[in-house]
C-alpha positions as CSV (number, residue, x, y, z in Angstrom):
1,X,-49.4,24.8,-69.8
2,X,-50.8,25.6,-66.4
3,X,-54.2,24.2,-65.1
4,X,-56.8,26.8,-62.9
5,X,-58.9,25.4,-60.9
6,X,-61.5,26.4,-58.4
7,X,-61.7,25.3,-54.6
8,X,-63.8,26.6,-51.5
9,X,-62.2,28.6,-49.3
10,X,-62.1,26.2,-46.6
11,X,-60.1,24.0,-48.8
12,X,-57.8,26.4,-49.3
13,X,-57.3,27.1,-45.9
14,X,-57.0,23.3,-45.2
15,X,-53.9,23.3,-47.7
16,X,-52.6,26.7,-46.2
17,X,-52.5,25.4,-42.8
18,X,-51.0,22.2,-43.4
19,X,-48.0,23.3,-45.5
20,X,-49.0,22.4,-48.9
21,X,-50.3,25.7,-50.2
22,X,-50.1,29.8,-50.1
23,X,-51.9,32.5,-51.0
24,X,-51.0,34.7,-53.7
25,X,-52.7,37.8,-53.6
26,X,-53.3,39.7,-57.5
27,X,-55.0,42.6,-56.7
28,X,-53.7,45.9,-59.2
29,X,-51.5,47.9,-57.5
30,X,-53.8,50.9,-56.1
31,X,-56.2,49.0,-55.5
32,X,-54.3,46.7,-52.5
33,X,-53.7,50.1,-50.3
34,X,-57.3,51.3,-50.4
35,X,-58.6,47.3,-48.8
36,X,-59.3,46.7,-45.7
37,X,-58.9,43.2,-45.8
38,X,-56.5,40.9,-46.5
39,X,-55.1,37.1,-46.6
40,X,-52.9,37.0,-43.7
41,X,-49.7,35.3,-44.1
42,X,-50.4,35.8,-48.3
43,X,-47.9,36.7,-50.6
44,X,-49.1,40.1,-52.4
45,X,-47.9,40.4,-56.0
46,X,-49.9,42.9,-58.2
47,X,-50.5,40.8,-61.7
48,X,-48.0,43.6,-63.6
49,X,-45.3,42.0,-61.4
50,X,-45.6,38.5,-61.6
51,X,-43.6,37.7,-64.7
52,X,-40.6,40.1,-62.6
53,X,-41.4,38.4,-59.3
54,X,-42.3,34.5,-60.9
55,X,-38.9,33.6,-58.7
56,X,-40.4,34.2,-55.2
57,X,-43.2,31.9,-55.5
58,X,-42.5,28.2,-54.5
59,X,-42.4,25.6,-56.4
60,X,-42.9,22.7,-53.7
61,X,-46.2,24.2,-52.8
62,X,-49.7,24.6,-54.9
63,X,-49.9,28.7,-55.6
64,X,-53.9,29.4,-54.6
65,X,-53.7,33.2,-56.4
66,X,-56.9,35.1,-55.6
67,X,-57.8,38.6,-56.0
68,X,-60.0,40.3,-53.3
């Protein structure tokens, strides 16, 4: 079982920077190429992937996923 929680963005930015975290981007496919913003330095896997792409993602590190 997994647990979700919720943190500020400055706290994930505080884990990011000091190694102990990354961003995981979820936005729908389609939807990524029409933004003109984005996490830099996150990892971008559109939720119909992740079960394919589960693999890539860390498992040392805490996964903050988002979706902008």
């Amino acid at each position: 079982m997994t647990e979700e929680l919720r943190i500020s963005a400055a706290d994930a930015r505080r884990l990011v920077d000091a190694g102990e975290a990354i961003m995981l981007d979820v936005v729908a496919s389609g939807v990524w190429e029409a933004l003109d913003e984005a996490v830099p330095g996150a990892v971008r896997i559109p939720p119909e992937q992740i079960g394919q792409r589960f693999g890539e993602l860390p498992r040392d590190r805490v996964i903050i996923a988002y979706c902008t």
